[in-house]
C-alpha positions, -999 to +999 in steps of 0.1 A: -085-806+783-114-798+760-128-764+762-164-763+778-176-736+757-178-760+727-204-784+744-237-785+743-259-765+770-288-772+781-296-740+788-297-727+757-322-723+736-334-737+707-338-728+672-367-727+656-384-747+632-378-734+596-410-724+578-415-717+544-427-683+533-457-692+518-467-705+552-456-672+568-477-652+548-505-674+561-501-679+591-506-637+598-539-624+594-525-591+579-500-607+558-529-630+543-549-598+537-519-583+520-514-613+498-547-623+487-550-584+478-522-586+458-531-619+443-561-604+430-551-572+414-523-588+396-549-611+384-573-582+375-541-565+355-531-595+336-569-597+322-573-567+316-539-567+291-558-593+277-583-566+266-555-536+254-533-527+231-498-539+242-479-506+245-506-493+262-510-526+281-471-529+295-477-495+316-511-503+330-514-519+364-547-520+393-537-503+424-570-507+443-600-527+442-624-517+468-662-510+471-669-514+437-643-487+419-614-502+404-584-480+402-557-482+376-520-466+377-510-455+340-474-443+335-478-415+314-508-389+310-518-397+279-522-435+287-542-422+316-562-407+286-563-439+266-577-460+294-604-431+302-618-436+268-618-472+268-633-474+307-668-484+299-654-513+274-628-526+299-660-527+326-679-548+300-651-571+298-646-574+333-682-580+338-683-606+317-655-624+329-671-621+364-657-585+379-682-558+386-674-524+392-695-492+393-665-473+382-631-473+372-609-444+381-572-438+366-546-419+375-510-411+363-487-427+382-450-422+367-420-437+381-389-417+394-355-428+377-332-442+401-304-424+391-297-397+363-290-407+334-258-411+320-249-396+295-229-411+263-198-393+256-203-397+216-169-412+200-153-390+177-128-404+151-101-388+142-074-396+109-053-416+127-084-437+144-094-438+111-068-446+092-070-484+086-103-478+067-087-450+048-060-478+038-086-502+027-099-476+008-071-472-013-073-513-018-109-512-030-113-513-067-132-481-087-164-471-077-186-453-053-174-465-018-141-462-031-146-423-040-166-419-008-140-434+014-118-409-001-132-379+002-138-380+035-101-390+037-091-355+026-117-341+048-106-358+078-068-353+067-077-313+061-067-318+023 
C-alpha cells in the first residue's frame, strides 16, 4: 500500500521561480533607490581616498549626498578636523572629476565596540618556567648573554 501523503497534489501550490538578488533589488522601486544610493556614495568615498592621506583615508566614508551638500562620517574628531581643513580642496577635486557640491559638511561618527575588550592576563615566568634557559645559560660560552642570563638567574632564584 503506498502512502498517499507522498504523492503529488494537485492542490498544492507551487514554488516559485528563483531569482537572483541583483534582480530583486531591481525589480522594487525602493530597493533600486536604496542601491543606486549606495552605489554612488561608495563611489564618491573611494575617489575621494584617492585624494587623502591613507590613515586619514581608511576612516572617511560619504553618508549623504543630497541637494548639493555632501556629508562625510569621520571616526574620530580630529579626522573630522582634518577633512574640515581640506574641504574646499576635496570640492575642487570632486568638481573636476564631475561632482558638484555647494558644501561639504563632516561629522564624527565613531563606532561602538561590540564587546569589551579583553583583557590579556600578562604571563609571568617564574624559575622553574624559566629554568631551561637558565640551563642553557650555563652551556653558553663567556660573555655578555652569558653574564646576563645569569644574573637574572639569581634574581629570579632569590640568590
Amino acid at each position: 500500500m503506498r502512502d498517499s501523503s507522498l504523492l503529488p497534489d494537485s492542490r498544492m501550490p507551487k514554488p516559485t521561480a528563483l531569482r537572483r538578488i541583483d534582480r530583486v533589488l531591481e525589480s522594487d522601486a525602493q530597493l533600486r533607490t536604496w542601491t543606486e544610493r549606495h552605489r554612488r556614495e561608495a563611489a564618491l568615498t573611494q575617489l575621494l581616498t584617492k585624494h587623502l592621506p591613507r590613515p586619514i583615508a581608511d576612516r572617511v566614508r560619504v553618508t549623504d549626498t543630497r541637494e548639493g551638500v555632501l556629508e562625510l562620517a569621520a571616526t574620530a574628531g580630529a579626522i573630522a578636523a582634518v577633512l574640515r581643513q581640506r574641504a574646499p580642496d576635496l570640492r575642487a577635486a570632486l568638481s573636476r572629476n564631475g561632482w558638484d557640491f555647494t558644501e561639504v559638511r563632516v561629522r564624527v561618527q565613531v563606532a561602538g565596540r561590540s564587546s569589551p575588550a579583553q583583557k590579556i592576563d600578562k604571563r609571568q615566568w617564574d624559575s622553574a618556567s624559566a629554568a631551561p634557559l637558565f640551563d642553557l645559560a650555563e652551556q653558553l660560552p663567556e660573555g655578555p648573554l652569558r653574564s646576563a642570563l645569569a644574573r637574572w638567574s639569581r634574581r629570579a632564584r632569590g640568590r
